[in-house]
N, C-alpha and C positions, 0 to 999 in steps of 0.2 A: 740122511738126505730128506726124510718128510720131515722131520724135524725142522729141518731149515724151509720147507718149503710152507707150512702151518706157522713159522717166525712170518717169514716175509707176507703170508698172505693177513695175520695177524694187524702186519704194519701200514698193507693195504687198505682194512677196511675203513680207517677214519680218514683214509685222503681219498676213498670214492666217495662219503657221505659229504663232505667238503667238496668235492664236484658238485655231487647234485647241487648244493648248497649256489657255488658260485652260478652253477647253471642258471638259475631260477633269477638270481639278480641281473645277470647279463639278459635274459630278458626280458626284466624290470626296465634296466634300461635302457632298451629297444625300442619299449612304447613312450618313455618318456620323451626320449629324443624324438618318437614319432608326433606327439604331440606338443614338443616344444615351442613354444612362440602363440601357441592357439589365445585364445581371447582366456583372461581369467575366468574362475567361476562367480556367477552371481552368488551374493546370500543367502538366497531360497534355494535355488541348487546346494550349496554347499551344506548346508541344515538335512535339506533331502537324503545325502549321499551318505550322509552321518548318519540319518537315520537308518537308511538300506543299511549301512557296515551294521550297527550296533542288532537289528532284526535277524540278518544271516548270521551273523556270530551268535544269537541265542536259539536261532533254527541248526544250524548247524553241530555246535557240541564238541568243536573240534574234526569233528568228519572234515576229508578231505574231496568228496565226492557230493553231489547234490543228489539227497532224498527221493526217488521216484516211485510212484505207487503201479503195482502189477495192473 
């Protein structure tokens, strides 16, 4: 019987990491839809926004949390 119960839970953990997974995109797109129809971004905005991504992804490191000092 634990045999089967270490199979089954075996077979569970890649359809709870696949939850999280879909969790996170459902919502994704939550705020898409919440911001559906809004005005496009400017140029300068969109350049901007690139740059924020591309600055927190080399602050960051992969961390999933933001950096906070004591």
């Amino acid at each position: 019987m634990i045999g089967e119960q270490l199979d089954i839970q075996g077979k569970l953990k890649p359809v709870e990491r696949r939850l999280g997974t879909l969790k996170k995109h459902i919502e994704q797109a939550d705020i898409y839809f919440k911001y559906k129809g809004k005005k496009p971004l400017t140029e300068a905005e969109q350049i901007l926004l690139t740059a924020e991504k591309d600055y927190l992804k080399g602050v960051m490191n992969g961390k999933t949390t933001i950096p906070t000092k004591a």
